[in-house]
C-alpha positions, 0 to 999 in steps of 0.5 A: 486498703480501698485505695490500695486494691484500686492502684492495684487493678488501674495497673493491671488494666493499664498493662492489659492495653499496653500489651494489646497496643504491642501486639497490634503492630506485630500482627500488621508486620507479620502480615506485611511479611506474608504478603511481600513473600507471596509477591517474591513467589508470584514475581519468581512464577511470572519470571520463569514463565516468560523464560520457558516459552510454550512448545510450538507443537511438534514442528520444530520437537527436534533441535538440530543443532545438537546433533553431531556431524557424521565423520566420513572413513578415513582414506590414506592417500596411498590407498587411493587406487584411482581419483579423478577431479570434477567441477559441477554446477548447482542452480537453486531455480531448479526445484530441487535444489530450490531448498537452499534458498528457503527464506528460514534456511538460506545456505547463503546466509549460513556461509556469510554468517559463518564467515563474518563470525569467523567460523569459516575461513574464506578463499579468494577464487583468483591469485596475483596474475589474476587466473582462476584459483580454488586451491584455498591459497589465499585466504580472506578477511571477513570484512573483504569476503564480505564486501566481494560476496555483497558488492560494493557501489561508489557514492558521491557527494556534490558539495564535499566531492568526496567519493564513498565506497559503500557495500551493497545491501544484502540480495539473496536472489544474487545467489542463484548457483554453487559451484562444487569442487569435488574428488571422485576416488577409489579408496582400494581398502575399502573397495569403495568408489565414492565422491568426496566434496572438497569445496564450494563456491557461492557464484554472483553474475557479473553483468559485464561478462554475463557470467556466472563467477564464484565470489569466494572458496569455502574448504568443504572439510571446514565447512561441514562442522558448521554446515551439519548444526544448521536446520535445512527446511524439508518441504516432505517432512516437518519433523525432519532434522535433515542439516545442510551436511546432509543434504550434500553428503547424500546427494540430494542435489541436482547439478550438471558438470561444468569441468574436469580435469584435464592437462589444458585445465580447460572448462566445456564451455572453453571447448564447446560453444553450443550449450545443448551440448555441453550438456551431452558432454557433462552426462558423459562425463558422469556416466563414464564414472559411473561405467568406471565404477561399474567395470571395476565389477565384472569378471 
């Protein structure tokens, strides 16, 4: 009986360790699991942190590239009552137009950008007999807009006497003038005389004429999709969203006329020599408009 009641508790002793050696283990995996999901939850935190970085403050609160280009009145061209064709020129060293060429917002490199990507259509400025074209005629490939705007330069090789084109690096100080090609025109169903940009022009001085040339045509209407999503830099407001669309549409520039139409398609410089007074005449020029404007008034 004695040896019975001792087999007995031997193995109830030997089940009571048993189960603790078993329960060890799963508490060691139990907190092996506790532990690698705090590590996924701290992985996930640390993730979600480098993706949201932190506000910069309210410099830049408002993302302008989410707002939507402000469509201009339809005008029917039988409704066009008067018209009248201008050329004008914009110089960035003037200070107020001094802004499109802002390192942070270059209007330069939106175009190029634009044109590289394929957003923008570039026009050649001249046709085949070599004249003077900004009709939108001739359309460009990215790649050739690309190395007319930059210029290109030819690289020899000595040992080979191979020759190389090679386009130039970027200069954005080359880019120092726009030209604008716009319609003055009375729309007699609105009984509005306003100025509708038709296109514009990045100009490049040509060191062999010394003049100012445009290196391609950029169609307005196009451009303003691209033009209305980029951030202009407002040195009166840092809070501002003003785009680049704004900036034309509004008549924010300061420019001077270099042309209008006429039936000899002539420039004020073909015609006056002394640039004082092609200057007299570009302010004539635009107050005539503005006196066409105001006689369409008066009783």
């Amino acid at each position: 009986m004695k040896k019975i009641l001792s087999v007995f508790i031997f193995v109830l002793f030997a089940a009571s360790l048993h189960a603790q050696v078993k329960k060890a283990p799963l508490k060691k995996q139990a907190k092996a699991q506790v532990k690698s999901v705090d590590t996924i939850a701290a992985n996930k935190i640390a993730k979600k942190k480098l993706k949201v970085p932190p506000r910069d403050g309210f410099y830049a609160r408002k993302d302008i590239d989410s707002t939507e280009m402000v469509p201009l009145a339809d005008v029917r061209d039988e409704d066009v009552f008067y018209a009248k064709r201008i050329w004008r020129e914009i110089d960035l060293r003037d200070t107020v137009n001094s802004i499109l060429k802002a390192p942070k917002s270059r209007l330069i490199d939106v175009i190029l950008n634009a044109v590289k990507s394929g957003e923008l259509t570039a026009y050649a400025p001249i046709d085949s007999s070599l004249n003077e074209d900004d009709a939108f005629n001739n359309p460009m490939q990215a790649d050739s807009a690309k190395s007319v705007a930059l210029g290109t330069v030819e690289v020899s090789d000595n040992k080979s006497g191979t020759v190389t084109t090679v386009v130039n690096d970027f200069n954005p100080e080359s880019f120092l003038k726009y030209r604008i090609k716009e319609d003055w025109i009375f729309d007699s169903k609105r009984s509005v005389f306003e100025p509708r940009i038709v296109g514009i022009a990045p100009l490049k001085l040509n060191a062999t004429t010394n003049q100012w040339q445009p290196v391609f045509w950029i169609y307005y209407p196009e451009a303003r999709e691209v033009l209305s999503k980029k951030r202009l830099v407002n040195t009166r407001n840092d809070a501002s969203t003003l785009s680049f669309d704004d900036f034309f549409i509004r008549r924010l520039f300061s420019s001077y006329i270099v042309k209008e139409s006429n039936p000899g398609d002539n420039k004020l410089k073909d015609i006056i020599a002394d640039p004082r007074e092609r200057l007299y005449e570009s302010n004539r020029i635009q107050n005539s408009l503005l006196d066409y404007e105001q006689g369409l008034w008066e009783y």
